[in-house]
C-alpha positions as CSV (number, residue, x, y, z in Angstrom):
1,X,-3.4,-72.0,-42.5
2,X,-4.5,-74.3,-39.5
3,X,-6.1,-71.4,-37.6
4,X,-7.7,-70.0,-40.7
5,X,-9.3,-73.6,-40.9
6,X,-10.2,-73.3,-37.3
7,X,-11.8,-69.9,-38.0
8,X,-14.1,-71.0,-40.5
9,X,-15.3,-74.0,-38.8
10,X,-16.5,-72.2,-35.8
11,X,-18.0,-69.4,-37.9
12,X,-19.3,-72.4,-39.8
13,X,-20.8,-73.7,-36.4
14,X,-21.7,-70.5,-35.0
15,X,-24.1,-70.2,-38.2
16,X,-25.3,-73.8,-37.9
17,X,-26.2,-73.2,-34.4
18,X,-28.0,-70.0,-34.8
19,X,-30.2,-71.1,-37.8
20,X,-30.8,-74.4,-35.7
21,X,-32.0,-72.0,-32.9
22,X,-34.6,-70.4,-35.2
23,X,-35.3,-73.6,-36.4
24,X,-36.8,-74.3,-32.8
25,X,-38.3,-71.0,-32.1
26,X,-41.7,-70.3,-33.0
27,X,-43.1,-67.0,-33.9
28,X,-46.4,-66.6,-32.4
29,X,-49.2,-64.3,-33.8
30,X,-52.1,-63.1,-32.0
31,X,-54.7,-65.4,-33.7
32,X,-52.3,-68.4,-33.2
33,X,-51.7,-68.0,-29.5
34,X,-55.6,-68.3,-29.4
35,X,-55.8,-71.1,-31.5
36,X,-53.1,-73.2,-29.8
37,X,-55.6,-72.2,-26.7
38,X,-58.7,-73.5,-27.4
39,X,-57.1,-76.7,-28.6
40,X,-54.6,-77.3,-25.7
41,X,-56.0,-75.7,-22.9
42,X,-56.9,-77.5,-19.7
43,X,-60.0,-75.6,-18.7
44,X,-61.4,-75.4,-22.0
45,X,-60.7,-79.9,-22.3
46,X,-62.7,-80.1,-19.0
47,X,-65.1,-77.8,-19.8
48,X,-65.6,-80.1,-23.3
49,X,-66.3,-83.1,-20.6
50,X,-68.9,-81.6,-19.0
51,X,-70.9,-80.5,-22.1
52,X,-70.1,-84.1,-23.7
53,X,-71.9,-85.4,-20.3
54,X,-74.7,-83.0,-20.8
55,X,-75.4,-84.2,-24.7
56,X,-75.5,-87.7,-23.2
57,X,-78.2,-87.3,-20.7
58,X,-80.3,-85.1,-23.4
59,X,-79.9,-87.8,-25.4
60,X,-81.1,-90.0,-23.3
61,X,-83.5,-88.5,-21.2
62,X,-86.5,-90.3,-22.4
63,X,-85.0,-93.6,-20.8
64,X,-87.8,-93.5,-18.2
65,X,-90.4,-94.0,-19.9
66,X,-88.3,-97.3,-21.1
67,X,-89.9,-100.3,-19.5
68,X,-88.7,-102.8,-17.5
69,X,-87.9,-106.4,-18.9
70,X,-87.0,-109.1,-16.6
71,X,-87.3,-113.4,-17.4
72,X,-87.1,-115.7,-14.9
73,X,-86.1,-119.3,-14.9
74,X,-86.8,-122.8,-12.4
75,X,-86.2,-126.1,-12.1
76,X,-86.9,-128.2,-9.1
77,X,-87.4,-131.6,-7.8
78,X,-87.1,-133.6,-4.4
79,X,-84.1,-134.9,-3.2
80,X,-84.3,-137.6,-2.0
81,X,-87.2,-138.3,-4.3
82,X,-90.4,-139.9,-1.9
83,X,-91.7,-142.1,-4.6
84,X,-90.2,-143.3,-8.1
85,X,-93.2,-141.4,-9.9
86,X,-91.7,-137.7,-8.5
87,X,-91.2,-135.7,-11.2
88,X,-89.1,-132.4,-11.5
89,X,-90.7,-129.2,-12.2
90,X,-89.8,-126.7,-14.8
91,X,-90.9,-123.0,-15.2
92,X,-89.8,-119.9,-17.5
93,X,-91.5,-116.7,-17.5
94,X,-91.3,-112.9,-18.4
95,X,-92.2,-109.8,-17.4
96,X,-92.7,-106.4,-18.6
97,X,-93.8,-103.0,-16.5
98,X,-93.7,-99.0,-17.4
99,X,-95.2,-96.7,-15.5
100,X,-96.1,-93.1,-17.3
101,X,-96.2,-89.7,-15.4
102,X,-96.4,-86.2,-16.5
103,X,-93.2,-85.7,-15.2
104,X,-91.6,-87.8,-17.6
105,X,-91.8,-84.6,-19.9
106,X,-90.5,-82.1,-17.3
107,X,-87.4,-84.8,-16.7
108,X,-86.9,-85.0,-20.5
109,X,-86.9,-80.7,-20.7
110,X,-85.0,-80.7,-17.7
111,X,-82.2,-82.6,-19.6
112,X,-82.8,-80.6,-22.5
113,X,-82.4,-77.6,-20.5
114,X,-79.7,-78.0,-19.0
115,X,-77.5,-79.1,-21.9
116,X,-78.3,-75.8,-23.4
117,X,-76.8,-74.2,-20.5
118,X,-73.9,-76.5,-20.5
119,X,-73.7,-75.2,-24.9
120,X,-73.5,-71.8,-23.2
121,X,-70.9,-71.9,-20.3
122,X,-68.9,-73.8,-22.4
123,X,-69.0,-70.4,-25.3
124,X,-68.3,-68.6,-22.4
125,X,-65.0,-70.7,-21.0
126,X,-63.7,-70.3,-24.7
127,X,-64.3,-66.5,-24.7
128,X,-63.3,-66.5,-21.1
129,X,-59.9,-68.2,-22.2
130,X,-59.3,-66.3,-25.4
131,X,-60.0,-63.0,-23.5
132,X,-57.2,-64.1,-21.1
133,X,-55.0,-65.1,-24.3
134,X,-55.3,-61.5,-26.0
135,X,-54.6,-59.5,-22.3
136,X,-51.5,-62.0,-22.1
137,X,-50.1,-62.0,-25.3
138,X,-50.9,-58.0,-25.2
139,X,-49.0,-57.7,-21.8
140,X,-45.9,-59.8,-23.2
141,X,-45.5,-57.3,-26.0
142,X,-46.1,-54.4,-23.2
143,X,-42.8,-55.7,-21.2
144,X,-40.8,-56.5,-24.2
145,X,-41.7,-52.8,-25.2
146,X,-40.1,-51.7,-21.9
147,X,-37.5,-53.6,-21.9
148,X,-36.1,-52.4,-25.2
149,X,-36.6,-48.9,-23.6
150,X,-35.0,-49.8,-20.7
151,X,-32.0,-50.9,-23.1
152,X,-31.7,-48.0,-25.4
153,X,-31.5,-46.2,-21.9
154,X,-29.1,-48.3,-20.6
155,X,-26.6,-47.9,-23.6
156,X,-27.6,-44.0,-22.9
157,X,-26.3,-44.2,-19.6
158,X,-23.3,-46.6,-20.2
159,X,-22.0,-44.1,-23.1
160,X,-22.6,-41.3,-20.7
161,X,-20.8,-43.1,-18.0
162,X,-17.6,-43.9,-20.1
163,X,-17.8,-40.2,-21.7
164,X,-17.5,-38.8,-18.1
165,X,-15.3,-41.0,-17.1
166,X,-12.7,-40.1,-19.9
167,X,-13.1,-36.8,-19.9
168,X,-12.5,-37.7,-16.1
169,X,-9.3,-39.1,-17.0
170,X,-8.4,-36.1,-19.0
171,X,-9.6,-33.3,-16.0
172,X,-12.1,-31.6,-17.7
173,X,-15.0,-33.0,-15.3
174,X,-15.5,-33.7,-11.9
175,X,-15.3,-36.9,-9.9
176,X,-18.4,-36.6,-8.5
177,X,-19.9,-36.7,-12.2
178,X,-18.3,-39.8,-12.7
179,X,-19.6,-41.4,-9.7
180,X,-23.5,-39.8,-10.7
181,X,-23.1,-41.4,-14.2
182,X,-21.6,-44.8,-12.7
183,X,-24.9,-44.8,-10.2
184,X,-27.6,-44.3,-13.2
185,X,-25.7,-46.7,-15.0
186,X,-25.3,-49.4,-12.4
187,X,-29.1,-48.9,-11.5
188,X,-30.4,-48.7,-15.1
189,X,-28.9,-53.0,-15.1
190,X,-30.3,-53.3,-12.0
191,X,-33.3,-52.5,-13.4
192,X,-33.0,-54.3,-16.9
193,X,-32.2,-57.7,-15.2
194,X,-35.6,-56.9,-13.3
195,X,-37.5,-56.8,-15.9
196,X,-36.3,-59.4,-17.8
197,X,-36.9,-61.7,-14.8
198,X,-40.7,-60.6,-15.0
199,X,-40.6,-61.3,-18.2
200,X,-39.2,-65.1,-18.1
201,X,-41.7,-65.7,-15.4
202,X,-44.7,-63.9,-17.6
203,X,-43.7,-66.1,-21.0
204,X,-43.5,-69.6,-18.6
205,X,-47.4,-68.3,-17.6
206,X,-48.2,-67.9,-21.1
207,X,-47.1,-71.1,-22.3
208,X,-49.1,-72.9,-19.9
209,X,-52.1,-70.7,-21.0
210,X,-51.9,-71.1,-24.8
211,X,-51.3,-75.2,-23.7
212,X,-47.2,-74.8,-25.2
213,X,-44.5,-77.3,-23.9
214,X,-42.2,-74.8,-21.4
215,X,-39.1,-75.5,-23.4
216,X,-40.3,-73.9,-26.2
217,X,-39.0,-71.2,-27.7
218,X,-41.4,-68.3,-28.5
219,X,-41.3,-64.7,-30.3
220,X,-44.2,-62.8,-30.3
221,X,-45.0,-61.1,-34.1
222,X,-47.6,-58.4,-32.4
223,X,-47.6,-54.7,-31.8
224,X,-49.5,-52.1,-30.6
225,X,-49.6,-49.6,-33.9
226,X,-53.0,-50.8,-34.8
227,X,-53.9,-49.7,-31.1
228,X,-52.1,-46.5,-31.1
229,X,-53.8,-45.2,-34.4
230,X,-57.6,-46.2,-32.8
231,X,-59.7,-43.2,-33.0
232,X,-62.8,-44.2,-32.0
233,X,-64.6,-47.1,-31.2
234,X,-68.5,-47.2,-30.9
235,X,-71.0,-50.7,-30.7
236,X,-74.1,-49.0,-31.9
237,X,-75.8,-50.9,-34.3
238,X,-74.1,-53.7,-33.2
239,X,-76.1,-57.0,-31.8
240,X,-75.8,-57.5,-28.3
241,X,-75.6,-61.1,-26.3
242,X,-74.4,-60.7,-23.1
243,X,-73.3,-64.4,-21.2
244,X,-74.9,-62.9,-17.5
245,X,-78.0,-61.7,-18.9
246,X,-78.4,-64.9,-21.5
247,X,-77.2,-67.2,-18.6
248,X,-80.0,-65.9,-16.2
249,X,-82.8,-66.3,-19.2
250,X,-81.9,-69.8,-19.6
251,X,-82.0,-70.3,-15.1
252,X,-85.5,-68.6,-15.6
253,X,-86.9,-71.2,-18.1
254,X,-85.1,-74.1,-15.7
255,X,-87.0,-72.4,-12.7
256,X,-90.4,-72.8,-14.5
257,X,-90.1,-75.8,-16.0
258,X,-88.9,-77.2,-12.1
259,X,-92.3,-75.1,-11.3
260,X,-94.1,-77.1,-13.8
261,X,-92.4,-80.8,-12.4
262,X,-93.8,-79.5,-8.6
263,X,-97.3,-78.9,-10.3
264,X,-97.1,-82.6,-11.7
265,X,-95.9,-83.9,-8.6
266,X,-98.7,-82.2,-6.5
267,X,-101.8,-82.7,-9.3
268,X,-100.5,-84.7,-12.1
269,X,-102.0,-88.3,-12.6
270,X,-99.5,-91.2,-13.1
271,X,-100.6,-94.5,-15.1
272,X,-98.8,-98.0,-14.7
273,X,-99.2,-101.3,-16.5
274,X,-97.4,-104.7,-16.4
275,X,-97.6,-108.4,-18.3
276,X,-96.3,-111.0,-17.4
277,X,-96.2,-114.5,-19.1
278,X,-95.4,-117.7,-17.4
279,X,-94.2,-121.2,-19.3
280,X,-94.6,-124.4,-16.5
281,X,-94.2,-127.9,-16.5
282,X,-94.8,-130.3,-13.4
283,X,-94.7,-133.3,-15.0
284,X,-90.6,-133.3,-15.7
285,X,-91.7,-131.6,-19.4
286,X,-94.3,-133.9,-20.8
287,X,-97.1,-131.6,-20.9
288,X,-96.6,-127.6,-20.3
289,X,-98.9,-125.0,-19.1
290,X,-98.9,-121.4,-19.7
291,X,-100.8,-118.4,-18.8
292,X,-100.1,-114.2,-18.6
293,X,-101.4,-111.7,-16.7
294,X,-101.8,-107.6,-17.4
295,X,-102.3,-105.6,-14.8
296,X,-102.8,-101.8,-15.3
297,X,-103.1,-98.9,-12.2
298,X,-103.6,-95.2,-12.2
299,X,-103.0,-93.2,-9.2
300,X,-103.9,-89.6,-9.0
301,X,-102.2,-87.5,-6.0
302,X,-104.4,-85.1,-3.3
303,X,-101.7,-83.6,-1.1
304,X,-101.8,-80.7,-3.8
305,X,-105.0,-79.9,-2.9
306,X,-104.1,-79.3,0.8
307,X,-102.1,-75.8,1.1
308,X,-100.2,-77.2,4.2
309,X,-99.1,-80.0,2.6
310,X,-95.0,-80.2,1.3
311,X,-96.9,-80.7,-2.0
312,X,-98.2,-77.2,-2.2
313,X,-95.3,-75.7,-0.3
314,X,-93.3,-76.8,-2.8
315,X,-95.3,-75.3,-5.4
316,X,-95.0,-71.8,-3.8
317,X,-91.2,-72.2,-3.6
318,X,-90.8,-72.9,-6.9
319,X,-93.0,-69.4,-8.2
320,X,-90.7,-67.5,-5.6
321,X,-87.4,-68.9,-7.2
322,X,-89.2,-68.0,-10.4
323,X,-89.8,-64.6,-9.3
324,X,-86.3,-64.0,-7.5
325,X,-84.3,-64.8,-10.9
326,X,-86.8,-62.7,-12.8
327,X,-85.7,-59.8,-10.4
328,X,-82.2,-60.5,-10.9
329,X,-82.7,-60.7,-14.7
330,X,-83.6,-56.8,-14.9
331,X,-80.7,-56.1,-12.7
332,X,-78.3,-58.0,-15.0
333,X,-79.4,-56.1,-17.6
334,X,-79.5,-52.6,-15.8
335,X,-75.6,-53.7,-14.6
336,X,-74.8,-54.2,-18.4
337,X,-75.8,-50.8,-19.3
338,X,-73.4,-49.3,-16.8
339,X,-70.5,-51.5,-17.5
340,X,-71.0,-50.6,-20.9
341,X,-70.9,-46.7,-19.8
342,X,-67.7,-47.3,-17.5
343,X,-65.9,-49.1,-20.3
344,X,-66.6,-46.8,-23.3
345,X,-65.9,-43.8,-20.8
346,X,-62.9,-45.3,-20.0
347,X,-61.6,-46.3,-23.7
348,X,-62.7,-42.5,-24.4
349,X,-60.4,-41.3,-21.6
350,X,-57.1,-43.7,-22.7
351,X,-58.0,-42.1,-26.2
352,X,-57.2,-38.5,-25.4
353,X,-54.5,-39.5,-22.8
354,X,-52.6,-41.2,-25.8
355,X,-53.0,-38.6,-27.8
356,X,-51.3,-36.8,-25.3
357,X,-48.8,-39.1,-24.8
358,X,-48.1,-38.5,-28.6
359,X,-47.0,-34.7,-27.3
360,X,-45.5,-35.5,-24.2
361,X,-42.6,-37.9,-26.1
362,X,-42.5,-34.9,-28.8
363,X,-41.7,-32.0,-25.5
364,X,-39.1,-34.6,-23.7
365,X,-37.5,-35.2,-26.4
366,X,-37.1,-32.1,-27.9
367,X,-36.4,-31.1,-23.9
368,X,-33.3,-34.2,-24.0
369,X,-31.6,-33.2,-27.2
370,X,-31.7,-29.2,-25.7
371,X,-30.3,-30.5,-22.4
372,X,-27.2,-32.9,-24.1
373,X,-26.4,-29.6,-26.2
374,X,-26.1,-27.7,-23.1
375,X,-24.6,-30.0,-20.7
376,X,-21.6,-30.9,-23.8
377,X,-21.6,-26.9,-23.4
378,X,-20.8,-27.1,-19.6
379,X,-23.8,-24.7,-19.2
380,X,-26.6,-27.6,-18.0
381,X,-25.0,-30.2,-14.8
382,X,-25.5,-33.9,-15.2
383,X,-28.1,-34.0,-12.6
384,X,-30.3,-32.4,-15.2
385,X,-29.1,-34.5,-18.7
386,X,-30.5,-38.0,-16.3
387,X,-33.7,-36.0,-15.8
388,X,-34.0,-34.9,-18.7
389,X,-33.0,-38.9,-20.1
390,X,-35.4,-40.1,-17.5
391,X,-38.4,-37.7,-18.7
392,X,-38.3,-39.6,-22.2
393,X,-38.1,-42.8,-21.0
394,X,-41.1,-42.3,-18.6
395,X,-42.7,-40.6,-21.6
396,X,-42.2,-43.3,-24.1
397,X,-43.3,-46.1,-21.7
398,X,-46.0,-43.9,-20.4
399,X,-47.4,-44.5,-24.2
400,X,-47.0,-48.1,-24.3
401,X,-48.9,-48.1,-21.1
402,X,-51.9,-46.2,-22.2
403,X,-51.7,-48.6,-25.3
404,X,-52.1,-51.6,-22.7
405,X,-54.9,-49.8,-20.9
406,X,-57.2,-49.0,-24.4
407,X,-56.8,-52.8,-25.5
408,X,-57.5,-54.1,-22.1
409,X,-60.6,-52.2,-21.6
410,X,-61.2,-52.7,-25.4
411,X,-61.4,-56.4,-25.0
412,X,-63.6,-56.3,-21.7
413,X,-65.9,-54.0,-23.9
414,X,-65.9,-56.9,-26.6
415,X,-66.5,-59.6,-23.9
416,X,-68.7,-57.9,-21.9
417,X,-71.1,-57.2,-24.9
418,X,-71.0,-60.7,-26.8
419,X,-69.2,-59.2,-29.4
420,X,-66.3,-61.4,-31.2
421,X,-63.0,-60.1,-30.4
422,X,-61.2,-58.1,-32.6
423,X,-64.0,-56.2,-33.6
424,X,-64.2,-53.0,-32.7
425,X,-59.9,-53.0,-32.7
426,X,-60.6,-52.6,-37.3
């Protein structure tokens, strides 16, 4: 009776601990790897820091045409004083100057500017981190793929193994067989403990990716049926906003509008103007005297006019940096038509080969389940039955492989057109 008790309470214990296990473990889908991402993410938090800093000078660029306030303040009197009727003397004043310059606009663009290329590197870091997300998490189900491959070949080989070894024991089969069968076996956990190493290490990456705590436990709910069943993918119709070509349209209009801040600088007039008001008493504050004063200047620059001067030079710089990104503008564009090309060639190409694929499983293991008939038969050698085994395995991982490749290049496709990702994967 006491060790039925003591049955039951660790079956009780073994349950509790189990469900308390899945308690802990949390089942990650695609779309909530990339969520957990974007939200925990170190890159992505810095990248928030810099666009944060960006909306703050745009906010405030106009803080130059701001003017100047200052107030002043004295009191003084001889000590010793030289005669009983010295009196002390007080003073307050205040002071205001601006100055305006055409390049107060250019400085207020240039904030403006570059705060929208700040908006756009930081959509770029997200996609930049999601596309990173979706090859990971994609990977992860890859290797877990192979792994239970490796394991169904493992318990292939271990079966195989103890089959040989007892009709070993019976002296129907060679030693030598034994030893063969004990090899693949032996290497088959060799490799298994491999690949589960890789994919310890590849899960710890992923973690620190997605922004998860390492001790958490994580199972992965994806697959790659919606990728095997793809059957074609085209972007036609589809609106295009590449991050190079959109990056290098927003440098251009920077370039011009720092062309426009060197035209200012070389011809532009500037115009200042200060007051100043002034509250004094001599007399130790019986009678007070006050007075102000406005003063206004314009200046209007000539080095512009001189072609040798750093003025001009500067100028001419500015229309060649203009003129350089122009040039690289039409290349970007040029270089997204061919990556375009090389990607949809390539997703064509993992298309057919997985289609192939398809067969090639079909053949080895039609060719497997022939070769176990024969060698149970005696009339095929073991040497043949572990090709044979090894042909399917190949075969099936082989598939998963190609899988991997499609999405991959998929994904690039999606990221390399603007596109959101997912799309073309429906």
């Amino acid at each position: 009776m006491g060790c039925l008790k003591k049955k039951i309470f660790i079956l009780f214990f073994s349950i509790a601990a189990f469900a308390f296990a899945d308690e802990n473990t949390i089942e990650l889908s695609l779309e909530d790897a990339v969520k957990s991402a974007l939200k925990n993410n170190v890159s992505v938090k810095q990248s928030e820091i810099s666009l944060d800093a960006k909306k703050r000078e745009s906010d405030y660029s106009w803080n130059s045409i701001s003017p100047s306030i200052s107030g002043t303040g004295r009191y003084s009197k001889n000590i010793p004083s030289s005669s009983s009727d010295d009196k002390a003397s007080l003073s307050a004043g205040i002071s205001l100057s601006a100055t305006l310059s055409p390049s107060v606009y250019t400085s207020a663009k240039n904030a403006e500017l570059s705060y929208s290329q700040q908006q756009l590197s930081y959509q770029n870091d997200l996609r930049s981190v999601e596309l990173d997300v979706r090859k990971n998490y994609y990977s992860l189900l890859y290797k877990i793929e192979e792994i239970s491959l490796k394991e169904k070949s493992l318990e292939t080989s271990k079966n195989q193994y103890e089959s040989n070894l007892a009709k070993y024991k019976r002296g129907t089969l060679s030693r030598l067989d034994v030893l063969s069968a004990q090899v693949s076996y032996q290497n088959d956990q060799l490799e298994l403990k491999s690949l589960n190493a890789e994919m310890e290490n590849s899960i710890a990456s992923f973690k620190r990716l997605v922004g998860l705590p390492q001790e958490t436990k994580i199972s992965l709910s994806g697959s790659f049926e919606n990728i095997l069943n793809l059957k074609n993918i085209s972007i036609e119709g589809m609106e295009l906003n590449s991050f190079s070509v959109e990056s290098l349209q927003k440098q251009i209009a920077s370039a011009k509008n720092s062309l426009l801040a060197s035209r200012f600088t070389a011809y532009g007039p500037s115009l200042s103007a200060s007051y100043s008001y002034n509250y004094s008493s001599i007399d130790g504050g019986s009678n007070w005297d006050d007075n102000g004063t406005l003063s206004l200047q314009a200046s209007i620059p000539l080095d512009g006019f001189l072609p040798w001067s750093n003025s001009s030079l500067n100028v001419q710089s500015k229309k060649d940096s203009v003129k350089s990104l122009e040039l690289e503008l039409e290349d970007a564009k040029v270089s997204l038509e061919v990556n375009i090309s090389t990607l949809m060639n390539k997703i064509n190409q993992c298309l057919e080969n997985i289609s192939l694929r398809k067969n090639s499983i079909e053949l080895a293991q039609t060719t497997y389940e022939m070769t176990l008939e024969s060698y149970s038969h005696g009339t095929k050698d073991l040497l043949s039955l572990q090709t044979a085994s090894d042909n399917l395995l190949s075969a099936k991982v082989n598939l998963i492989s190609e899988a991997y490749n499609l999405i991959c290049a998929v994904l690039d496709l999606e990221n390399a057109v603007g596109i959101p990702f997912g799309t073309l994967e429906n």
